[in-house]
C-alpha positions in Angstrom: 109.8 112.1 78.3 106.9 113.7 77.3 103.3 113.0 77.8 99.6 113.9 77.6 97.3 114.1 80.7 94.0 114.4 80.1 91.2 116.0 83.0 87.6 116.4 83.0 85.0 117.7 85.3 81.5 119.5 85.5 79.5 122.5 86.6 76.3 122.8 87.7 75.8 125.9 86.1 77.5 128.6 83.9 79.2 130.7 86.3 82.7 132.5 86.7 83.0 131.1 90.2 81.7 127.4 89.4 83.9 127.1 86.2 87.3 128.7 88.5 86.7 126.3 91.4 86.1 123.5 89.5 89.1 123.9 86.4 91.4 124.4 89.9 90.2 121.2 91.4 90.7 119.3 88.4 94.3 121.0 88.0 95.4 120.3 91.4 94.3 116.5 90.9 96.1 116.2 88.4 99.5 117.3 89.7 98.9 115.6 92.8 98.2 112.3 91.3 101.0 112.8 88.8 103.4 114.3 91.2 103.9 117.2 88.9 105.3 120.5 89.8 104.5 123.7 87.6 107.7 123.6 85.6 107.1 120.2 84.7 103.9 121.5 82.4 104.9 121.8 79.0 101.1 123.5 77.8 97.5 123.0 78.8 94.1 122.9 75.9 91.6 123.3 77.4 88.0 122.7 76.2 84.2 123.7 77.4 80.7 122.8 75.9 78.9 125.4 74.3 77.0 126.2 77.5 80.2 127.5 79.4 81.4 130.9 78.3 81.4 132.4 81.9 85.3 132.6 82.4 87.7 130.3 81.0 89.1 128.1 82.4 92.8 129.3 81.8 92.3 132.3 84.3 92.1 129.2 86.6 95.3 127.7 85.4 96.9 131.3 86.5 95.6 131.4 89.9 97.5 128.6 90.5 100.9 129.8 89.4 100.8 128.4 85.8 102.3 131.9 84.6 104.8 131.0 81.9 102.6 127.9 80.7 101.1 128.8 77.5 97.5 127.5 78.1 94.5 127.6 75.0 90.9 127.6 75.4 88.3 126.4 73.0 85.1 125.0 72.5 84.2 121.4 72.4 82.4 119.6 69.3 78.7 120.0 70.3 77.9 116.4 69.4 74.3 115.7 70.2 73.6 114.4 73.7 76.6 114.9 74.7 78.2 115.3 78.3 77.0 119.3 79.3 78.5 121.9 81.5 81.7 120.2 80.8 85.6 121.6 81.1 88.3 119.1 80.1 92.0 120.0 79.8 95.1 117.9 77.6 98.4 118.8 79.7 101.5 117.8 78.0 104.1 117.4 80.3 107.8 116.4 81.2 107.4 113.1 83.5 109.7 110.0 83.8 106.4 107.8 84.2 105.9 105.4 81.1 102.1 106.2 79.6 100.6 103.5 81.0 101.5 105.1 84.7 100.2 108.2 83.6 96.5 108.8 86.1 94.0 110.9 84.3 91.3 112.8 86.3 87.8 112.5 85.5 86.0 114.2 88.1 81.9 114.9 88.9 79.7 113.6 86.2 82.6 113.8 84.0 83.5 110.0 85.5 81.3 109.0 82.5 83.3 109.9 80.1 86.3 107.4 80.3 86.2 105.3 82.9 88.8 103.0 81.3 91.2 105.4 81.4 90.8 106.3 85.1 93.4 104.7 87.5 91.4 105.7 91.1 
């Protein structure tokens, strides 16, 4: 089957370094709580507010192996007072577990954002 993960998580502030460590974080949470393997990853979008432009979050991604995943990046709608110094990610992936066993990952500030949808 095929399914959509979604993954969010914050920065502090607009660095290479912050934006790397925390895209890997949200990645590895992911997998783990999904008990994923690489091959399983079908593609990754990835999204960042308007205040991230410091690396994207795909270099991330390819520090941790994703080398034949095609991965996107783009910018989030900049709706006003919105979450900042954001990064989230949609994974579509091959998984035998129905949607509702699927666990997103909301991590940092980004908890906010859908706490229904959180399973931890």
């Amino acid at each position: 089957m095929f399914r959509g993960i979604r993954g969010a998580t914050t920065v502090e502030e607009n660095t290479a370094e912050q934006i790397d460590i925390a895209t890997r974080e949200m990645l590895q949470t992911i997998i783990e709580e999904n008990s994923l393997k690489v091959e399983d990853i079908v593609s990754a979008l990835f999204t960042v507010t308007l205040d991230l432009n410091a690396a994207f979050p795909a270099a991330a991604a390819r520090k941790l192996g994703w080398q034949s995943v095609p991965l996107m990046c783009c910018t989030e709608i900049p709706v006003p007072g919105s979450l900042p110094f954001c990064i989230r990610v949609l994974l579509h992936v091959n998984t035998e577990k129905t949607q509702e066993e699927v666990r997103h990952v909301y991590l940092h500030k980004a908890v906010q954002l859908r706490q229904d949808l959180q399973n931890s």
